[in-house]
C-alpha positions as CSV (number, residue, x, y, z in Angstrom):
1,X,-25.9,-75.8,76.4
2,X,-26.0,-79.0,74.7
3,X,-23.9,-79.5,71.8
4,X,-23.6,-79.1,68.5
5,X,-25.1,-76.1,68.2
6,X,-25.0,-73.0,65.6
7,X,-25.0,-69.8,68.1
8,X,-26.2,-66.4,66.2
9,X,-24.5,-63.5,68.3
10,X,-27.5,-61.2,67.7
11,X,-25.4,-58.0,69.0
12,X,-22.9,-58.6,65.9
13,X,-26.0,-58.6,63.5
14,X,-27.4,-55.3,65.0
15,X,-23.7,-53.5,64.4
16,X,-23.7,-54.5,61.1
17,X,-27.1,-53.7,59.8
18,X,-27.0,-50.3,62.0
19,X,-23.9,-49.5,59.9
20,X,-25.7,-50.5,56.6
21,X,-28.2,-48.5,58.1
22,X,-25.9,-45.7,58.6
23,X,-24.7,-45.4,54.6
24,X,-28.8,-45.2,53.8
25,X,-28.9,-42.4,55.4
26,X,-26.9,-40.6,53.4
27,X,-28.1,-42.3,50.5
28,X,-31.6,-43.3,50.6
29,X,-31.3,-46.8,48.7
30,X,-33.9,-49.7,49.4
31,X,-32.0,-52.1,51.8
32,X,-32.8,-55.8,51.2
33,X,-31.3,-58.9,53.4
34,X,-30.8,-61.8,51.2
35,X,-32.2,-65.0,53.0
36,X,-30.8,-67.5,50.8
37,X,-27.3,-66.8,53.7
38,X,-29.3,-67.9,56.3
39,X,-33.0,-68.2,56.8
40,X,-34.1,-69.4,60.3
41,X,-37.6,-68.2,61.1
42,X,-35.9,-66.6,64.3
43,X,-33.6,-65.0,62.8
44,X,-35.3,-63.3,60.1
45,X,-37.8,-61.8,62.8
46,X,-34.8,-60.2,64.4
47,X,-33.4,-59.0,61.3
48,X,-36.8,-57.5,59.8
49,X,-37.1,-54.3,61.4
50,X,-33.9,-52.9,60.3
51,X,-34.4,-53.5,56.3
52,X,-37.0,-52.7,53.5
53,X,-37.3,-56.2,52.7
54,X,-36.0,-59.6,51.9
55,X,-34.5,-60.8,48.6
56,X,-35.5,-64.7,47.8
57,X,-33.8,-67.2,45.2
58,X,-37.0,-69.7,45.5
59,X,-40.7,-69.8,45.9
60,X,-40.2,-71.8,49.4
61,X,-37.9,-68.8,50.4
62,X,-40.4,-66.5,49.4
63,X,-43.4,-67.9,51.0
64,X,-40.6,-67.6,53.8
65,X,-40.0,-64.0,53.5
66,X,-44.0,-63.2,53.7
67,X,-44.8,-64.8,56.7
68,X,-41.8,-62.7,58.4
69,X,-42.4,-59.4,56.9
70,X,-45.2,-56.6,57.2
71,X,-47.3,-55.5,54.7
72,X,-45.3,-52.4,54.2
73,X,-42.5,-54.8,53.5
74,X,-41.1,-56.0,50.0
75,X,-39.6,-59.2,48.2
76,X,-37.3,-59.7,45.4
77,X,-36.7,-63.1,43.7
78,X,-34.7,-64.0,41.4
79,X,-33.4,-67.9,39.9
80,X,-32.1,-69.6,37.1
81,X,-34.9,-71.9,37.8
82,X,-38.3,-70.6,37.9
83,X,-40.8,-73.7,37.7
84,X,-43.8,-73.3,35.5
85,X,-46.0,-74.9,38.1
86,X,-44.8,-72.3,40.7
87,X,-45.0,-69.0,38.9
88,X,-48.6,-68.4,39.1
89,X,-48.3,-68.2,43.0
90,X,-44.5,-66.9,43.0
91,X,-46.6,-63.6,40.9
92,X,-48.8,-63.3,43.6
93,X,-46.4,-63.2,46.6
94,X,-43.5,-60.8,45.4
95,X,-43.1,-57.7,44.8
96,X,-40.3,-57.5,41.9
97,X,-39.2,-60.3,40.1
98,X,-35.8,-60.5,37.9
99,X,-35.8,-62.8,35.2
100,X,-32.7,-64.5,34.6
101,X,-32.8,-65.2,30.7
102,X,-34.9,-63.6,27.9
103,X,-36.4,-67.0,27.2
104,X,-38.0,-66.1,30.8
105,X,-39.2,-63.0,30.0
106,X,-40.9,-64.4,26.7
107,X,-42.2,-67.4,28.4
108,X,-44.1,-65.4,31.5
109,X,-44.4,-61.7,30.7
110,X,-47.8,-62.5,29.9
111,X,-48.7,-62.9,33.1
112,X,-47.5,-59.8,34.7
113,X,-49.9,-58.5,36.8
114,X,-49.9,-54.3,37.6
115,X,-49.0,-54.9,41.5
116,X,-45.5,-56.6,40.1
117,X,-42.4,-55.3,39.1
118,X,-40.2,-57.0,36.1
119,X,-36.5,-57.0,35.5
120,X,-33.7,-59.1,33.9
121,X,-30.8,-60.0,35.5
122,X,-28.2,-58.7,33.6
123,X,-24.6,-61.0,33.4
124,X,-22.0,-58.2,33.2
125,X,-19.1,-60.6,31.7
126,X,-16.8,-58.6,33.9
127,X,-15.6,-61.4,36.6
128,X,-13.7,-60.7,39.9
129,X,-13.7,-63.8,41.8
130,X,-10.4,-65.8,41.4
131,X,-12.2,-69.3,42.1
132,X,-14.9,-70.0,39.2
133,X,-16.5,-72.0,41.4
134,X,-17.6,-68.6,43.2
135,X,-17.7,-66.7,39.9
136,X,-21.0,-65.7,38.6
137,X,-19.6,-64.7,35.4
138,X,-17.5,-67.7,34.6
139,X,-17.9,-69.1,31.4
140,X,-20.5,-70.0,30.2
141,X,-22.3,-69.0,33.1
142,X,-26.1,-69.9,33.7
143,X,-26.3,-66.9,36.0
144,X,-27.9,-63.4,33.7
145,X,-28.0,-62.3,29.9
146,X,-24.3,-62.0,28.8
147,X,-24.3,-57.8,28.5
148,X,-23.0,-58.4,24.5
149,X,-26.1,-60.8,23.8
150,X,-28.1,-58.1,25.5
151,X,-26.3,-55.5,23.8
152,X,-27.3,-56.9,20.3
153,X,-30.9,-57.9,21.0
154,X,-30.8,-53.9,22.2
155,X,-29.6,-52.6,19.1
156,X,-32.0,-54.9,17.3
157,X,-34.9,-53.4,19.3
158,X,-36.2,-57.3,20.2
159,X,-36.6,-56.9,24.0
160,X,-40.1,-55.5,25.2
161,X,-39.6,-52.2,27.1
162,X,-43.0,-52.2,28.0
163,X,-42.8,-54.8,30.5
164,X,-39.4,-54.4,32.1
165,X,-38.9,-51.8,34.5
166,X,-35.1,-52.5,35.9
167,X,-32.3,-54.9,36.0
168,X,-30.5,-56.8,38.6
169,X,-26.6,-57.6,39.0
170,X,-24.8,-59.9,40.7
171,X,-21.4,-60.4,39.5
172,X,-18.9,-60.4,42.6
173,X,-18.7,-62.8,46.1
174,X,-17.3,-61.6,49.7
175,X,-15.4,-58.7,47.8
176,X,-14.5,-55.1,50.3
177,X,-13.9,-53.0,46.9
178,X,-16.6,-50.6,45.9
179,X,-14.6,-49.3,43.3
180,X,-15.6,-53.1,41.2
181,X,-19.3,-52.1,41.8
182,X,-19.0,-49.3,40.5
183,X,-16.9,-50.7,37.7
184,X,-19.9,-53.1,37.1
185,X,-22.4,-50.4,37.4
186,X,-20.9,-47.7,35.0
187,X,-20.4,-50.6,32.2
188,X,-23.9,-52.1,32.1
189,X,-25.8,-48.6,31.9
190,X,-23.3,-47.2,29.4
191,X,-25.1,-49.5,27.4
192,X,-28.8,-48.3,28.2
193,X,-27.6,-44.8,27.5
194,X,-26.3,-45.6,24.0
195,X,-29.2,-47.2,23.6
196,X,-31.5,-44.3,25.1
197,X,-33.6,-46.4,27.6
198,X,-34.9,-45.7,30.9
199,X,-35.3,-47.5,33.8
200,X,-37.5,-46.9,37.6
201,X,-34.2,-49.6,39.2
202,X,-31.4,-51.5,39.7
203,X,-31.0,-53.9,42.4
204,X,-26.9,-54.1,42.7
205,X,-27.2,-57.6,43.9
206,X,-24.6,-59.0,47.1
207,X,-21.3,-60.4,46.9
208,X,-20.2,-57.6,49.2
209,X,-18.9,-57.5,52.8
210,X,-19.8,-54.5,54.9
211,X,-18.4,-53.2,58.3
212,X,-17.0,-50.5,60.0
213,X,-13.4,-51.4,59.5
214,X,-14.1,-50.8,55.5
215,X,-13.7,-47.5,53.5
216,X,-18.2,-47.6,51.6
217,X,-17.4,-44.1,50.0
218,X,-17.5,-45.2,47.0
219,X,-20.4,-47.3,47.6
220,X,-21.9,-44.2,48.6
221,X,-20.6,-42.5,45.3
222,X,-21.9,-45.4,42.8
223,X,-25.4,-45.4,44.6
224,X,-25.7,-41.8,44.3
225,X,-24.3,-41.3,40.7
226,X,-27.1,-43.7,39.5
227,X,-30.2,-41.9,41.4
228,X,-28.8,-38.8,39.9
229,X,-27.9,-39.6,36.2
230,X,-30.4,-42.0,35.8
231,X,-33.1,-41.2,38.1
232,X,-33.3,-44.8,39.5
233,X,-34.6,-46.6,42.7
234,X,-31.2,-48.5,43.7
235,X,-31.8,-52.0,45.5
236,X,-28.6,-53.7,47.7
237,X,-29.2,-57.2,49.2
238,X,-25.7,-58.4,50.8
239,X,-26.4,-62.1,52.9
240,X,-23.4,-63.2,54.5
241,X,-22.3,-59.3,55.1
242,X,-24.6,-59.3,57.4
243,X,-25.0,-63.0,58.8
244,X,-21.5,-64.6,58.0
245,X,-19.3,-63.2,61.2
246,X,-22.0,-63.7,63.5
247,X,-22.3,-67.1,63.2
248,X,-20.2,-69.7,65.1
249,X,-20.8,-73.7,65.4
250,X,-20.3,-75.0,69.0
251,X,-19.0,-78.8,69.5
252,X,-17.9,-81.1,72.0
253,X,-14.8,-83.7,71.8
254,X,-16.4,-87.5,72.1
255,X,-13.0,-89.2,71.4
256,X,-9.2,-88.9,71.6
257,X,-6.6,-91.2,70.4
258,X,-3.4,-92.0,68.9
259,X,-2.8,-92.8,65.0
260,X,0.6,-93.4,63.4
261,X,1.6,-90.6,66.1
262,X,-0.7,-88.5,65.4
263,X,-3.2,-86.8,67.3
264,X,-6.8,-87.4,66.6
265,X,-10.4,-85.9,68.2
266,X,-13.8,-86.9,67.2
267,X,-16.5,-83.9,67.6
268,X,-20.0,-85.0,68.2
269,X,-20.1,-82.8,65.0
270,X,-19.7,-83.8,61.4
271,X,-18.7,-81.6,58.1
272,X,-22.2,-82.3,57.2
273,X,-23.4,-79.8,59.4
274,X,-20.9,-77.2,57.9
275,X,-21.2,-78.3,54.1
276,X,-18.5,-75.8,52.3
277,X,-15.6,-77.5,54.3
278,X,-16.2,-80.3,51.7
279,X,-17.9,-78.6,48.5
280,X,-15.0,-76.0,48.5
281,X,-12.2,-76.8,50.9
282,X,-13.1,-74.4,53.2
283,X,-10.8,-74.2,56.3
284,X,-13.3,-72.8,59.3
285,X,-11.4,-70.5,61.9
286,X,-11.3,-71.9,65.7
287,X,-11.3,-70.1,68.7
288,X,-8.6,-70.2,70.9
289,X,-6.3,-72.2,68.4
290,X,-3.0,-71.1,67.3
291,X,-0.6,-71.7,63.7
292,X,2.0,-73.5,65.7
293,X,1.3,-74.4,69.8
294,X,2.6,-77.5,71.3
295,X,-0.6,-79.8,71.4
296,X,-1.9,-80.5,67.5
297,X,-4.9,-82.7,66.7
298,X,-6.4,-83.6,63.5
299,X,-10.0,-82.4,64.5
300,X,-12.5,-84.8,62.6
301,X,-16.3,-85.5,62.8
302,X,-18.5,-88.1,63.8
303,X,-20.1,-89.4,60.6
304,X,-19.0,-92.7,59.2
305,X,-17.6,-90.6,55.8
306,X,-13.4,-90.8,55.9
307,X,-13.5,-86.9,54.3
308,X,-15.3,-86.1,57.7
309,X,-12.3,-83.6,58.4
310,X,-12.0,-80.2,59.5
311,X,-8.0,-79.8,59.4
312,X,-5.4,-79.8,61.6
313,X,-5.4,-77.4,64.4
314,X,-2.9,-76.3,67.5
315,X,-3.8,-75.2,70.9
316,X,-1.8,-73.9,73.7
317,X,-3.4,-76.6,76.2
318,X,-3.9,-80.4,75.6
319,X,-7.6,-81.4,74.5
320,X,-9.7,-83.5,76.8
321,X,-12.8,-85.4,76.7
322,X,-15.7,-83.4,76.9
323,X,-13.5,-79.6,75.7
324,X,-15.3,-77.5,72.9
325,X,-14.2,-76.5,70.4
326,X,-16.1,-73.7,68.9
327,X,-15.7,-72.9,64.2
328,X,-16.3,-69.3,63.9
329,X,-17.4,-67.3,61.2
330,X,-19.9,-69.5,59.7
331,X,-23.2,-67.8,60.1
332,X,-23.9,-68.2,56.3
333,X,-24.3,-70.9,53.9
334,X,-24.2,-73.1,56.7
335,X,-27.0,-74.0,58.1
336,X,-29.3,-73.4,55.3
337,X,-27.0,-76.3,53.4
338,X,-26.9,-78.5,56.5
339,X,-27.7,-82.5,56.5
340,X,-28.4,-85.7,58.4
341,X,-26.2,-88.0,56.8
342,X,-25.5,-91.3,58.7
343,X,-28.6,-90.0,60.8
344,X,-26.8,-87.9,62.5
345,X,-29.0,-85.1,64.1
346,X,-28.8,-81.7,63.5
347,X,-27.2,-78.9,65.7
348,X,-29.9,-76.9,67.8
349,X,-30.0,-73.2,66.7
350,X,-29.5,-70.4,69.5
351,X,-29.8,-66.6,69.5
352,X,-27.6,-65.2,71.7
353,X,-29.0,-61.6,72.4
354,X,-27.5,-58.1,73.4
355,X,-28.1,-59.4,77.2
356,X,-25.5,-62.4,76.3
357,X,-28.5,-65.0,77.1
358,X,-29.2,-68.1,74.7
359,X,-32.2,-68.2,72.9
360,X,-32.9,-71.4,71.6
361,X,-34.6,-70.9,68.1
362,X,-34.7,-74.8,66.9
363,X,-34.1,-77.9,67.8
364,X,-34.5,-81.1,65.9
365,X,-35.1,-84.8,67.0
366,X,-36.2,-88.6,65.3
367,X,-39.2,-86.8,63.9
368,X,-37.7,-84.5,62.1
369,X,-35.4,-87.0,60.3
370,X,-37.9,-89.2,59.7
371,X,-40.3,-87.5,58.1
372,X,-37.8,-85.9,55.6
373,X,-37.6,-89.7,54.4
């Protein structure tokens, strides 16, 4: 194929969402695929069977989502930002909606309609994540009602029961231990039961990485605990569980040369078209390269930006014009964040299905850069 170009390995997808699939079974939760991870049209059709529905973070994600589902199908949104112009048609295309402040819930509960469903996203103040940059309870965090301000407004009976029905949390990122979840769970609705109120869900948010190589009892423990002791519907929407492994970026190597000894190759690829390798030092894993090997290059991109670096890397076999060089592991976040800076074009996106043929989903040319201008 020509390169770039992002390569979805659609047999990886299928494990994973078959082994999701696999703990529902046993528990009956409502499976949701977050989109915001990655959202191509082609994608999303393959994913859509095997959930309940899609969880959105914007009204152009959610007109997204209802194109691609069925009617039996169901959306979730929730933002830090919903826009007062948008509202009146993000009501009429979802299904639940989770409001991220009480200011929110004041400024729209008027408009709840009887085929919607209202929650608040809930801010646990109980923070996992090492980095704060990944941290949605960091402080001072714009992401849910801290759970002592909504602990006081509780006790103070100044919340509206009557138009909430559940809550959402989100308060971990690319974590393999349930036993935080459950953590997280068991402290937010200890405070409903002091407080004696009743909820019909709780969406447990993402953050969490699935496969078969990790131990979900206790997944399966914390989902079942809250349909038993507080007769809820229970809502899980992981993104890059699902996308993140499956992805890989394919590139060709336009340039070699020398620098103050050094080993240099130019991809016909730039960081631009995997973002998080500059917002957050991200170092992406390459196939076929090795710690220490006798041939090391300094494997950089194409765009005119000097930061345009992906790291250094080893392999066991000298680099030649023309040799790919293939990032793994960067099915999420990616493409959905992906640019044209310097107007360079973006990769093509392919599907490669369970018969190990390429699909080619998208493709971009002039046009396309153009008009975004």
């Amino acid at each position: 194929m020509k390169t770039p170009a992002y390569v979805y390995d659609a047999k990886s997808i299928i494990n994973i969402l078959d082994t999701i699939n696999s703990i529902k079974q046993d528990t009956n939760f409502l499976f949701l695929y977050s989109i915001k991870s990655s959202s191509n049209f082609g994608l999303l059709e393959m994913i859509k069977p095997h959930v309940d529905g899609f969880s959105c973070s914007s009204m152009f994600e959610l007109q997204l989502a209802k194109e691609v589902l069925d009617s039996n199908q169901i959306t979730h949104i929730t933002t830090p930002g919903f826009n007062r112009d948008e509202f009146d048609k993000i009501i009429n295309l979802t299904d639940f909606i989770s409001f991220n402040s009480l200011t929110q819930l004041t400024q729209y509960s008027k408009k709840i309609k009887p085929t919607s469903s209202f929650g608040l996203r809930i801010n646990p103040q109980l923070s996992f994540v090492s980095d704060q940059r990944f941290d949605p309870c960091r402080s001072f965090s714009k992401l849910g009602i801290p759970l002592s301000h909504f602990k006081k407004k509780m006790e103070c009976d100044k919340i509206d029961w009557s138009v909430i029905d559940g809550i959402h949390i989100h308060n971990n990122c690319e974590s393999i231990n349930f036993n935080e979840m459950k953590q997280t769970a068991n402290k937010v609705m200890s405070v409903f039961k002091e407080n004696d109120v009743s909820l019909k869900w709780i969406n447990l948010g993402g953050g969490y990485l699935i496969d078969n190589r990790n131990d979900v009892s206790v997944l399966k423990e914390t989902i079942k605990w809250l349909q038993d002791d507080y007769n809820v519907d229970v809502y899980f929407e992981p993104g890059k569980a699902i996308t993140g492994e499956s992805g890989y970026l394919i590139a060709s190597v336009i340039d070699l040369f020398q620098h103050e000894d050094e080993n240099i190759a130019v991809l016909d690829t730039s960081i631009n078209h995997l973002p998080e390798v500059f917002e957050y030092q991200y170092r992406p894993k390459v196939m076929n390269s090795f710690s220490i090997s006798k041939y090391k290059y300094h494997i950089t991109g194409c765009s005119c930006l000097s930061g345009d670096l992906f790291g250094e890397y080893s392999f066991q076999e000298p680099l030649k014009l023309g040799s790919q060089i293939i990032f793994e592991n960067i099915g999420a976040y990616m493409q959905v964040k992906a640019n044209m800076f310097n107007g360079i074009n973006l990769p093509a996106a392919y599907l490669l299905d369970k018969n190990s043929n390429f699909k080619l989903l998208k493709e971009y040319d002039y046009n396309y850069f153009r008009s975004r201008l």
